[in-house]
N, CA, C and O atoms as a Tripos MOL2 file, in Angstrom:
@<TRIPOS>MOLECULE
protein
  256   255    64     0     0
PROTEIN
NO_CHARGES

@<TRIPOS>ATOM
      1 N          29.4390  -19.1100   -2.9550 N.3       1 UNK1
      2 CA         28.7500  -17.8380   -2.8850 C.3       1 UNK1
      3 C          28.6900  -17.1950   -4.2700 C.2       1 UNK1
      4 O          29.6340  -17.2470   -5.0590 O.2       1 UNK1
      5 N          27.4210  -16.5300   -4.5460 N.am      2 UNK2
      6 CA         27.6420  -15.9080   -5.9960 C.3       2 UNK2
      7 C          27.9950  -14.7280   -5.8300 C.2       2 UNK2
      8 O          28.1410  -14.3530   -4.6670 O.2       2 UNK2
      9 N          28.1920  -13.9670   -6.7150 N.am      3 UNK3
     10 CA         29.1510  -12.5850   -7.3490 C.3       3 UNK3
     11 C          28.1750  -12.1480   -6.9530 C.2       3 UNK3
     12 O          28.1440  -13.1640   -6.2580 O.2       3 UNK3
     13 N          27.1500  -11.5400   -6.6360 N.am      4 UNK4
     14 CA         26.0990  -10.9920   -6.3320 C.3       4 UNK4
     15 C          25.6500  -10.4230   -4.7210 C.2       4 UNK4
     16 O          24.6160  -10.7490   -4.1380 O.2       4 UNK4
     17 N          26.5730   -9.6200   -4.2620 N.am      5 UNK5
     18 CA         26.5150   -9.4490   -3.3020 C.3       5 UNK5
     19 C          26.4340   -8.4140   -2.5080 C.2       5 UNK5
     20 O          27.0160   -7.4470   -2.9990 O.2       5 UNK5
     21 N          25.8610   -8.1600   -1.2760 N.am      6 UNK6
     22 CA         25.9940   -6.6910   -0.6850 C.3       6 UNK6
     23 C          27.2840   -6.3110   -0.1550 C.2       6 UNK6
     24 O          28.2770   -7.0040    0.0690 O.2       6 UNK6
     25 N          27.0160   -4.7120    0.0460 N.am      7 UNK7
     26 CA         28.5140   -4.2170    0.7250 C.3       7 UNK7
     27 C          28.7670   -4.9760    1.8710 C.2       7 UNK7
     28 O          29.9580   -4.9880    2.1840 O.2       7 UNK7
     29 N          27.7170   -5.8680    2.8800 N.am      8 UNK8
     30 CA         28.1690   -6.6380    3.7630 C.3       8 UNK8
     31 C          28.3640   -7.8190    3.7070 C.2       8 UNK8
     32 O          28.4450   -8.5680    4.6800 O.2       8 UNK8
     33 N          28.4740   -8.1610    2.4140 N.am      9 UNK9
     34 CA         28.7120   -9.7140    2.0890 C.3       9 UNK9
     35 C          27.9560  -10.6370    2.0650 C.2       9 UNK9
     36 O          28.3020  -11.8010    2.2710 O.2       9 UNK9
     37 N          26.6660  -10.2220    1.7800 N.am     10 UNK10
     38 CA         25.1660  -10.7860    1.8680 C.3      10 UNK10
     39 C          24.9370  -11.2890    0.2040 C.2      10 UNK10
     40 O          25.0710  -10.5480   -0.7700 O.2      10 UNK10
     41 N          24.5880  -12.6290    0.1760 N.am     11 UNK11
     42 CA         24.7040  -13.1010   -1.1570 C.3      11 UNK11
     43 C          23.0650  -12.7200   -1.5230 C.2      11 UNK11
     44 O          22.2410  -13.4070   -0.9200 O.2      11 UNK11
     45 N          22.5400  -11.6960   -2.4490 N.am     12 UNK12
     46 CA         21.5060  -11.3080   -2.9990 C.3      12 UNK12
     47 C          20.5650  -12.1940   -3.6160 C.2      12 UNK12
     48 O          19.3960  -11.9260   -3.8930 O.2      12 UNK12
     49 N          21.1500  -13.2370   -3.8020 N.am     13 UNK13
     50 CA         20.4670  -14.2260   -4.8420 C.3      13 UNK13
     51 C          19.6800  -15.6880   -4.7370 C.2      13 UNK13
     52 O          19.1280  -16.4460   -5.5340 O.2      13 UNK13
     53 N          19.9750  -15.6540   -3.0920 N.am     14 UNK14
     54 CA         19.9150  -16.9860   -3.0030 C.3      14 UNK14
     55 C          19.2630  -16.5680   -0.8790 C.2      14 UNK14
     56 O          20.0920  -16.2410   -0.0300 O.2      14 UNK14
     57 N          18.1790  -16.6730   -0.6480 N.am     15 UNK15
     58 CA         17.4560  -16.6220    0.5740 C.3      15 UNK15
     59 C          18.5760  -17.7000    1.5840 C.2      15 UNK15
     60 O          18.6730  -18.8160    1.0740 O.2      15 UNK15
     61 N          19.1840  -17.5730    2.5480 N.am     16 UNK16
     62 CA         20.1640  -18.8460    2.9220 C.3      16 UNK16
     63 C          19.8120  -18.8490    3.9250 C.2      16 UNK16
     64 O          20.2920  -17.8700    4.4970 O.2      16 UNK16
     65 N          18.8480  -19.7340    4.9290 N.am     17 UNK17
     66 CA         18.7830  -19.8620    6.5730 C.3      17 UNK17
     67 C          19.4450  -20.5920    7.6900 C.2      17 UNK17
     68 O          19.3490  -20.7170    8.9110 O.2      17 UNK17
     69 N          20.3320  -21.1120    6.4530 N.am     18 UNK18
     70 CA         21.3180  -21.8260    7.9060 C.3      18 UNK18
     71 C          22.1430  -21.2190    8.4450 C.2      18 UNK18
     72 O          22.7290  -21.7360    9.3970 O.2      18 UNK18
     73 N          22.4430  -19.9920    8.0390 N.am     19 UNK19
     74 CA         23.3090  -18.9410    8.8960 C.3      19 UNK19
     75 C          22.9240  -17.9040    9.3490 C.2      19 UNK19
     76 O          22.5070  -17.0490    8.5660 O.2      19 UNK19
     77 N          22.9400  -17.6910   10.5560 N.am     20 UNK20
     78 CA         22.4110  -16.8230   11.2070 C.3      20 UNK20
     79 C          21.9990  -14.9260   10.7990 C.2      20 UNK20
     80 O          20.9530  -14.2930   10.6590 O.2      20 UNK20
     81 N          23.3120  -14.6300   10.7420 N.am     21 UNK21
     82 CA         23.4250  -13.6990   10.0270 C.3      21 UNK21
     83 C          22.5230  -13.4890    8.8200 C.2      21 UNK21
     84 O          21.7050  -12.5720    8.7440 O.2      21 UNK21
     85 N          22.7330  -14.3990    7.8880 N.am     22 UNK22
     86 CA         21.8190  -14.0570    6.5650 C.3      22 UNK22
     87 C          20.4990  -14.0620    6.7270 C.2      22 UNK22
     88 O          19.7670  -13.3400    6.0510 O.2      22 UNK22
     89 N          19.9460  -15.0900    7.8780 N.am     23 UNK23
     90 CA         18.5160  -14.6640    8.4950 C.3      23 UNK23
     91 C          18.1900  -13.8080    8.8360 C.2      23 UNK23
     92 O          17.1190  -13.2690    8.5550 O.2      23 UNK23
     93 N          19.0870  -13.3950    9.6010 N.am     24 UNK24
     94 CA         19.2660  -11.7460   10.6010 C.3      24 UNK24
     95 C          18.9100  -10.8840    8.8270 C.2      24 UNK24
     96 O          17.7060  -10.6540    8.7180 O.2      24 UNK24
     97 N          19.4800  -10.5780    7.9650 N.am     25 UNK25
     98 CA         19.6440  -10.1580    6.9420 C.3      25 UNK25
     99 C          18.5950  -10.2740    5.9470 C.2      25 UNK25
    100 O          18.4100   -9.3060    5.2090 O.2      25 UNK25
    101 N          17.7480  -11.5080    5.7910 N.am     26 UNK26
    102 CA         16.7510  -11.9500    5.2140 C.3      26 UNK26
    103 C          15.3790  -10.9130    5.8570 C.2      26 UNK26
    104 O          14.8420   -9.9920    5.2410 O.2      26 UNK26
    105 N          15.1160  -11.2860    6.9440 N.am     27 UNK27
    106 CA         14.1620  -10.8660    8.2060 C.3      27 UNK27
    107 C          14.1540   -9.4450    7.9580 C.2      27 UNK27
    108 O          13.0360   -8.9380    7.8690 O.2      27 UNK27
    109 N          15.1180   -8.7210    7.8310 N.am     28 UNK28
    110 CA         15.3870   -7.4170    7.9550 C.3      28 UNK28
    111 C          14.8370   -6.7590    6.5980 C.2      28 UNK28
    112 O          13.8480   -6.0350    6.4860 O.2      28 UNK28
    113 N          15.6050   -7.1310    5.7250 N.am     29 UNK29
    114 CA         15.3100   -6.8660    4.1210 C.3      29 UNK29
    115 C          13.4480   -7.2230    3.7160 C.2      29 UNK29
    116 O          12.6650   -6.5140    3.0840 O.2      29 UNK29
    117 N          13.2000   -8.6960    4.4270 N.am     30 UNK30
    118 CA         11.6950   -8.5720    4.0770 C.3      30 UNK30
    119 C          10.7130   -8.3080    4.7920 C.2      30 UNK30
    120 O           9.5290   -8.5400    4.5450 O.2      30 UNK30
    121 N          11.3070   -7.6630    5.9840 N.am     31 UNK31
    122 CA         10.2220   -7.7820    6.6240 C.3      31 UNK31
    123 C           9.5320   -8.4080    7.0480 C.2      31 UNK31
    124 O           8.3820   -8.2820    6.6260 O.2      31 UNK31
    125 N           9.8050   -9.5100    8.1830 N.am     32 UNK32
    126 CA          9.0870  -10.3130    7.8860 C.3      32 UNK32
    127 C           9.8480  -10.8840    9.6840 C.2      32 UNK32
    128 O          10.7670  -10.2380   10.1880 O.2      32 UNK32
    129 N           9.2850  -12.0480   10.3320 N.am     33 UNK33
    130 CA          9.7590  -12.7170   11.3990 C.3      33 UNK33
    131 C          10.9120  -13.8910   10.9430 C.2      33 UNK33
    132 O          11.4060  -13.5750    9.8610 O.2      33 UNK33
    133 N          11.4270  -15.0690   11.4450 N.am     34 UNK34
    134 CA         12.2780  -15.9890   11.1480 C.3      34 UNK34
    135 C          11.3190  -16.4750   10.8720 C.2      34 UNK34
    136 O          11.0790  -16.4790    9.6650 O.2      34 UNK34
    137 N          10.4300  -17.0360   11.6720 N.am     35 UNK35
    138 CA          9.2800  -18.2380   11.3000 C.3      35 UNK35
    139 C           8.6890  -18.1120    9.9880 C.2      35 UNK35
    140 O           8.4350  -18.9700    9.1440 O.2      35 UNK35
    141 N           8.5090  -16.7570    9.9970 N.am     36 UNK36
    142 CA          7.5690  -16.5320    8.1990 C.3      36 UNK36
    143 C           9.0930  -16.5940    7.4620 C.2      36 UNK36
    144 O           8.7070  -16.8350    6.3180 O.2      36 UNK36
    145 N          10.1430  -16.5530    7.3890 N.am     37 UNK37
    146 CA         11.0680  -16.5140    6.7070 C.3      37 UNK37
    147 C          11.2080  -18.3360    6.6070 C.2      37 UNK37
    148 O          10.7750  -18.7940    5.5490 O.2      37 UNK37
    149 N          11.6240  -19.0980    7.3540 N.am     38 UNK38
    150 CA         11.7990  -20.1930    7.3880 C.3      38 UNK38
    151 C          10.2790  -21.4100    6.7030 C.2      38 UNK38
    152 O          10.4290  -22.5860    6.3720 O.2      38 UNK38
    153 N           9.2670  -20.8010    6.6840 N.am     39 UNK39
    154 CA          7.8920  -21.1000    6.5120 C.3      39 UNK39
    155 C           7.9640  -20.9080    5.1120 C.2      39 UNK39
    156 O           7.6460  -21.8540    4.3910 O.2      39 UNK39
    157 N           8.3090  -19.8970    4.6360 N.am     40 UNK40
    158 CA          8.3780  -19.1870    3.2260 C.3      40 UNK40
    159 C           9.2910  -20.2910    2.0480 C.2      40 UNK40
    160 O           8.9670  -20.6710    0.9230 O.2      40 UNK40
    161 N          10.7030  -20.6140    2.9940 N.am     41 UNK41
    162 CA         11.4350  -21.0660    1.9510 C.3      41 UNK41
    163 C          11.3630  -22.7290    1.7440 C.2      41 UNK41
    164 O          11.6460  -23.3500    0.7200 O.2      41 UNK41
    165 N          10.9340  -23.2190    2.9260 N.am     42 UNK42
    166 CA         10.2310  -24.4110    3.3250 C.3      42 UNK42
    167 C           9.1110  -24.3550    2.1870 C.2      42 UNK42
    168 O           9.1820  -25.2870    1.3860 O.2      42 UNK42
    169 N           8.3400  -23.6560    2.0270 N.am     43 UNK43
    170 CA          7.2080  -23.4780    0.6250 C.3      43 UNK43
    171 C           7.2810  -23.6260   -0.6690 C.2      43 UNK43
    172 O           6.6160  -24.3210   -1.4380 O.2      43 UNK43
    173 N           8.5800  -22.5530   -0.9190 N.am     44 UNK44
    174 CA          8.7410  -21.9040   -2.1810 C.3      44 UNK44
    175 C          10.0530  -21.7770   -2.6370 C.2      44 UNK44
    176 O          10.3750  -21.1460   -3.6440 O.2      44 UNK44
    177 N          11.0580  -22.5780   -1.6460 N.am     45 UNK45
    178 CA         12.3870  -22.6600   -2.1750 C.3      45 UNK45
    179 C          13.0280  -21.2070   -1.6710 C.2      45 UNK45
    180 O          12.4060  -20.3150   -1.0960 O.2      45 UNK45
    181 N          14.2320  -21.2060   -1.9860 N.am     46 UNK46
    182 CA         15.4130  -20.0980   -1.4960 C.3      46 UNK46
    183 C          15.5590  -18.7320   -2.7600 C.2      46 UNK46
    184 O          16.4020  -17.8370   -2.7030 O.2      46 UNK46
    185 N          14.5260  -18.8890   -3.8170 N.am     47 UNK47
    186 CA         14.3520  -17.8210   -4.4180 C.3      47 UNK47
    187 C          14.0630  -16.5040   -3.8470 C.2      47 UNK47
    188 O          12.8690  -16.2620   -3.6700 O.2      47 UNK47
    189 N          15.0620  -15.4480   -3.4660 N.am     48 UNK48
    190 CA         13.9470  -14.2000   -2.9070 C.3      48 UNK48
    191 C          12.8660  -13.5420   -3.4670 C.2      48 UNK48
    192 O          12.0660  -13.0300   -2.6840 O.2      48 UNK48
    193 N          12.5940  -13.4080   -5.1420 N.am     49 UNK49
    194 CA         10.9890  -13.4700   -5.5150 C.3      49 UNK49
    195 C          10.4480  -14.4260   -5.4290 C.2      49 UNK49
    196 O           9.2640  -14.3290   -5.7530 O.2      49 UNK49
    197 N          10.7310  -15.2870   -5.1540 N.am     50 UNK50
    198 CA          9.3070  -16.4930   -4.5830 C.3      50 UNK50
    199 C           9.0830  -16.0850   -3.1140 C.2      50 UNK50
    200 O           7.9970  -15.9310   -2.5570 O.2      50 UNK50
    201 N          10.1900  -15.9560   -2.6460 N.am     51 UNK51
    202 CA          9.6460  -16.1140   -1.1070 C.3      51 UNK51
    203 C           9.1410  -14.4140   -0.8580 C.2      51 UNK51
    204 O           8.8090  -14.1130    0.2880 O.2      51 UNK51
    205 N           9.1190  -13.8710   -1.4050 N.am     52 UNK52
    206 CA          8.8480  -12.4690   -1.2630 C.3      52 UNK52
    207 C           7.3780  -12.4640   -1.3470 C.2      52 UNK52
    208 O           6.4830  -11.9970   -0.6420 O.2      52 UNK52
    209 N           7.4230  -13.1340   -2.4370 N.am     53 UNK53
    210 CA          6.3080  -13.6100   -3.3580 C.3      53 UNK53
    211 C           4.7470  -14.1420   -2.1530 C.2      53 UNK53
    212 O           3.6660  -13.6470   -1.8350 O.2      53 UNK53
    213 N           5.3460  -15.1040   -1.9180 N.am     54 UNK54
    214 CA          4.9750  -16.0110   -0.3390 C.3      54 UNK54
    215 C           4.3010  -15.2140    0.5190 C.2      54 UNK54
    216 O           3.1980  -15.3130    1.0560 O.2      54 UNK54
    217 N           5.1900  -14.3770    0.5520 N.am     55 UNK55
    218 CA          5.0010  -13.1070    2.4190 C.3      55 UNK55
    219 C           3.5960  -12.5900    1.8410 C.2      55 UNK55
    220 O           2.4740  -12.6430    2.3440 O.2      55 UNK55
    221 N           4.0060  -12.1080    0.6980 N.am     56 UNK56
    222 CA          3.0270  -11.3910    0.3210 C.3      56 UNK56
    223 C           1.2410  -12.0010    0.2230 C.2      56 UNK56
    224 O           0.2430  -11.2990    0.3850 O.2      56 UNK56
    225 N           1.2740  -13.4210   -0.0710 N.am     57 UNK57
    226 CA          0.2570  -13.7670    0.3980 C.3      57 UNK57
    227 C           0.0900  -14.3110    1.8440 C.2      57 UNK57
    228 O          -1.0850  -14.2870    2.2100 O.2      57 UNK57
    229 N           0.8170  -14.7100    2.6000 N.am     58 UNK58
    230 CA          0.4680  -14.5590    4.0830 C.3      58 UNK58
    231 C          -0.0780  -13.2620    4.1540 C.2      58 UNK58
    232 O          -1.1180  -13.0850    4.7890 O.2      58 UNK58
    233 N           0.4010  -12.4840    3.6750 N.am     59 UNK59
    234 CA          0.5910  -10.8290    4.3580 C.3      59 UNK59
    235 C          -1.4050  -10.5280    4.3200 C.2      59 UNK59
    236 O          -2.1950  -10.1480    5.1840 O.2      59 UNK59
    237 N          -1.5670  -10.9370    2.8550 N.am     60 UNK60
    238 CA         -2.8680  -10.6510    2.1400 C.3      60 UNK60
    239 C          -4.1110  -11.5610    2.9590 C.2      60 UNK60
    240 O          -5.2070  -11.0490    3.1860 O.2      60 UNK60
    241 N          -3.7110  -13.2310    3.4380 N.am     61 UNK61
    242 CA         -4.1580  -13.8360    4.1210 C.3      61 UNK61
    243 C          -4.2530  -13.4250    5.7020 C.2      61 UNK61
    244 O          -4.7810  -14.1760    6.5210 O.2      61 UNK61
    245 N          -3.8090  -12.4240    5.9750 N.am     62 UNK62
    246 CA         -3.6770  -12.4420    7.1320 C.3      62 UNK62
    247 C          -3.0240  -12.8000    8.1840 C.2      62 UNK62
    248 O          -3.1980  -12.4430    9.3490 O.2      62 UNK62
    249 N          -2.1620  -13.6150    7.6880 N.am     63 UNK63
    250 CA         -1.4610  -14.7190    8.6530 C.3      63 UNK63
    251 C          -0.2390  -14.0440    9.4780 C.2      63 UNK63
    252 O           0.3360  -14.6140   10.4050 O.2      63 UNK63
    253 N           0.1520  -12.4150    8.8830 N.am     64 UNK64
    254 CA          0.4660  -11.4710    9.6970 C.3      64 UNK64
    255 C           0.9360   -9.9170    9.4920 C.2      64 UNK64
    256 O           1.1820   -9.2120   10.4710 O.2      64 UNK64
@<TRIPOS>BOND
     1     1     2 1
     2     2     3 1
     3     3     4 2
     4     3     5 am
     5     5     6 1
     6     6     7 1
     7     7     8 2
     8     7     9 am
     9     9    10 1
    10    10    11 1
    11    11    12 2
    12    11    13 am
    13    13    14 1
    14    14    15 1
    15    15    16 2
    16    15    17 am
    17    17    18 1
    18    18    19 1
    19    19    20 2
    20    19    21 am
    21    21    22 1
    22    22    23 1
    23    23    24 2
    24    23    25 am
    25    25    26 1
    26    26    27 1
    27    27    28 2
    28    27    29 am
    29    29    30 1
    30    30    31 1
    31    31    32 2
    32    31    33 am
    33    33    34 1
    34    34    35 1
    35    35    36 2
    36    35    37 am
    37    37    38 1
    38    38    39 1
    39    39    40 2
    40    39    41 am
    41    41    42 1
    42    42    43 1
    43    43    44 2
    44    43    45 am
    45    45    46 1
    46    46    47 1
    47    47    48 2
    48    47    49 am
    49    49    50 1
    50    50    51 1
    51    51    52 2
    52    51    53 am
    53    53    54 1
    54    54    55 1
    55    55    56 2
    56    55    57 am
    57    57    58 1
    58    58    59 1
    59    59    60 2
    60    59    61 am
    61    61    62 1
    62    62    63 1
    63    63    64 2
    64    63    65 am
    65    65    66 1
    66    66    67 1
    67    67    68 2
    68    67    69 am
    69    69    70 1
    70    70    71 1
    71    71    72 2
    72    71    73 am
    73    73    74 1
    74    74    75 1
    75    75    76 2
    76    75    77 am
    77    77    78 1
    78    78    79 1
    79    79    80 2
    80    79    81 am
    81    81    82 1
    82    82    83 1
    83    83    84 2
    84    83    85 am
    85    85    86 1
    86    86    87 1
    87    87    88 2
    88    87    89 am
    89    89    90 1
    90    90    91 1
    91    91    92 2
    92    91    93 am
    93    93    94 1
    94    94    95 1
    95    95    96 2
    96    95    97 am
    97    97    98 1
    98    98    99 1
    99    99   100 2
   100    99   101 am
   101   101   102 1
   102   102   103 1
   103   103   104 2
   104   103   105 am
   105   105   106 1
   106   106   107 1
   107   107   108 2
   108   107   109 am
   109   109   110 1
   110   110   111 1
   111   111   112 2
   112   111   113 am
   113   113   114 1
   114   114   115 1
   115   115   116 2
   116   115   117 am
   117   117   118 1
   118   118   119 1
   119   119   120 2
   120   119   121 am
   121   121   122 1
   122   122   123 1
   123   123   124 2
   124   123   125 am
   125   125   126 1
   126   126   127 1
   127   127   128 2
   128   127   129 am
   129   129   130 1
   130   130   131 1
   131   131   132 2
   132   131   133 am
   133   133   134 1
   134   134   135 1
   135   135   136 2
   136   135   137 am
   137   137   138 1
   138   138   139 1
   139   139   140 2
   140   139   141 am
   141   141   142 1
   142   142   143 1
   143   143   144 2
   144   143   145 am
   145   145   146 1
   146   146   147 1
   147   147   148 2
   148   147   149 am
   149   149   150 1
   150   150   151 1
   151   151   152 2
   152   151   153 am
   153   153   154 1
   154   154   155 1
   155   155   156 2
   156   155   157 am
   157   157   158 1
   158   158   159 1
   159   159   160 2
   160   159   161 am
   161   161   162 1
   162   162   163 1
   163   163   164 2
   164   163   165 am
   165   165   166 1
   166   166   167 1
   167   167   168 2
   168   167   169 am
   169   169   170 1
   170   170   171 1
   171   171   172 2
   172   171   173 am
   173   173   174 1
   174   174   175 1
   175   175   176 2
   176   175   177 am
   177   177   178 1
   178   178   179 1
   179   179   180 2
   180   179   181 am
   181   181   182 1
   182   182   183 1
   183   183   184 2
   184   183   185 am
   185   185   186 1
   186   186   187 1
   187   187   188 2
   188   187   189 am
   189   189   190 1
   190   190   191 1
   191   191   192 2
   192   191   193 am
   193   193   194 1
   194   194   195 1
   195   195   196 2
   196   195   197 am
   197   197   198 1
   198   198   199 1
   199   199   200 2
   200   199   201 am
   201   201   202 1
   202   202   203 1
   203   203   204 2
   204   203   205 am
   205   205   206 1
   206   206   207 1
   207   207   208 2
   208   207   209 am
   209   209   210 1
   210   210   211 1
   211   211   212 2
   212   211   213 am
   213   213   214 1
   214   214   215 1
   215   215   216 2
   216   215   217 am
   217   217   218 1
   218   218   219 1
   219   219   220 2
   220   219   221 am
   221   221   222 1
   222   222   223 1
   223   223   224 2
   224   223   225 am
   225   225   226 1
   226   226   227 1
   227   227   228 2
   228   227   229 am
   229   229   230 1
   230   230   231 1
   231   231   232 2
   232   231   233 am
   233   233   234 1
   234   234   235 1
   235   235   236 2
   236   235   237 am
   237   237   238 1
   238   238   239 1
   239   239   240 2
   240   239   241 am
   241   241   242 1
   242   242   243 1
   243   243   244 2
   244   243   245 am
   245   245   246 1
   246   246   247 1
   247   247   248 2
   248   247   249 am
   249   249   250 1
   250   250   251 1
   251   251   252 2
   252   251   253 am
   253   253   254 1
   254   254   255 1
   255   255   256 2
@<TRIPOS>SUBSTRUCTURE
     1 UNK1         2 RESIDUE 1 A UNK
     2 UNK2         6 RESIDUE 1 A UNK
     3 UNK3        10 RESIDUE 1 A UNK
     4 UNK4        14 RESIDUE 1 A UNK
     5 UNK5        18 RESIDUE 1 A UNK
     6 UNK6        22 RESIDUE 1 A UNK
     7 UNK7        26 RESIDUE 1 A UNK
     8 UNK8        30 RESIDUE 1 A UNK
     9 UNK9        34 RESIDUE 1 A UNK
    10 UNK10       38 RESIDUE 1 A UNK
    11 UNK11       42 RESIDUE 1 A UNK
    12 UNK12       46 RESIDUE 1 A UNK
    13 UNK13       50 RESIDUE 1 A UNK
    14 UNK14       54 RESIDUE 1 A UNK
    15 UNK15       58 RESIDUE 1 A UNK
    16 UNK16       62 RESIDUE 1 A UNK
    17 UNK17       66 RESIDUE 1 A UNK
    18 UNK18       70 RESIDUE 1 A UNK
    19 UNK19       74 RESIDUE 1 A UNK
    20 UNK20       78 RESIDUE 1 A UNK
    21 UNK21       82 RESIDUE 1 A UNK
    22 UNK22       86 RESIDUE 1 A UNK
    23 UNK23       90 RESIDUE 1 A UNK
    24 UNK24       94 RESIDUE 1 A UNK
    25 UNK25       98 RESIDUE 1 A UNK
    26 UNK26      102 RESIDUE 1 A UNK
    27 UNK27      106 RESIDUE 1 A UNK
    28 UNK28      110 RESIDUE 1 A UNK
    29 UNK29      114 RESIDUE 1 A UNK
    30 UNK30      118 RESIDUE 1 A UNK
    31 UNK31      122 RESIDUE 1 A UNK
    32 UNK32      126 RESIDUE 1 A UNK
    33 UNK33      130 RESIDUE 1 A UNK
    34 UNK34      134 RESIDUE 1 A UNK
    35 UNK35      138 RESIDUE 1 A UNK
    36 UNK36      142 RESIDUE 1 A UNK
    37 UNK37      146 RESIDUE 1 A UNK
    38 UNK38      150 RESIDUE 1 A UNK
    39 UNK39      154 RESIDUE 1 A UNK
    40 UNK40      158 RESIDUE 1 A UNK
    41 UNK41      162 RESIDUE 1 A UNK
    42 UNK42      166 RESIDUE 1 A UNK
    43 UNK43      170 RESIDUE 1 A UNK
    44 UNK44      174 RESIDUE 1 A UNK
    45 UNK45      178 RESIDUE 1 A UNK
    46 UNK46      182 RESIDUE 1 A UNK
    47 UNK47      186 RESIDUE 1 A UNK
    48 UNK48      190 RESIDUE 1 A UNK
    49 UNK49      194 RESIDUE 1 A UNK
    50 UNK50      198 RESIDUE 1 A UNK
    51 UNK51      202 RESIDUE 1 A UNK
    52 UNK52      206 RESIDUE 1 A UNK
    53 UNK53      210 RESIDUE 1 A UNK
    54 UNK54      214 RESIDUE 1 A UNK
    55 UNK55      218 RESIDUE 1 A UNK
    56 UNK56      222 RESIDUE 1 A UNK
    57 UNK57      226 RESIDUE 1 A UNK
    58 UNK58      230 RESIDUE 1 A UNK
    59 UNK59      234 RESIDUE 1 A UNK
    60 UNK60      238 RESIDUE 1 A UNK
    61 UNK61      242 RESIDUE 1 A UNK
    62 UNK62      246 RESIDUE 1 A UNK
    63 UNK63      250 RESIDUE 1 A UNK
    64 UNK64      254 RESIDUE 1 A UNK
């Protein structure tokens, strides 16, 4: 885990979907569903400006 973290122990730096929680946490923070979360990092890697990045053109595409 990196040094980079929230008051709930949420590692800031690194998008992580194999644990529930941090999805729960991901989803929440971007706004966004699991599927577009899991779709996103499947794309663009576990960067949260890439995958932010990502949403944002679904978002623009329409796709939701």
């Amino acid at each position: 885990m990196s040094e980079y973290k929230t008051a709930t122990g949420h590692d800031t730096t690194i998008v992580e979907i194999a644990d529930g929680n941090e999805v729960r946490y991901w989803c929440e923070t971007l706004g966004c569903t699991e599927a577009q979360l899991r779709e996103s990092v499947q794309a663009v890697g576990s960067s949260p400006a890439a995958v932010r990045e990502f949403l944002k053109t679904l978002s623009a595409r329409g796709v939701f």
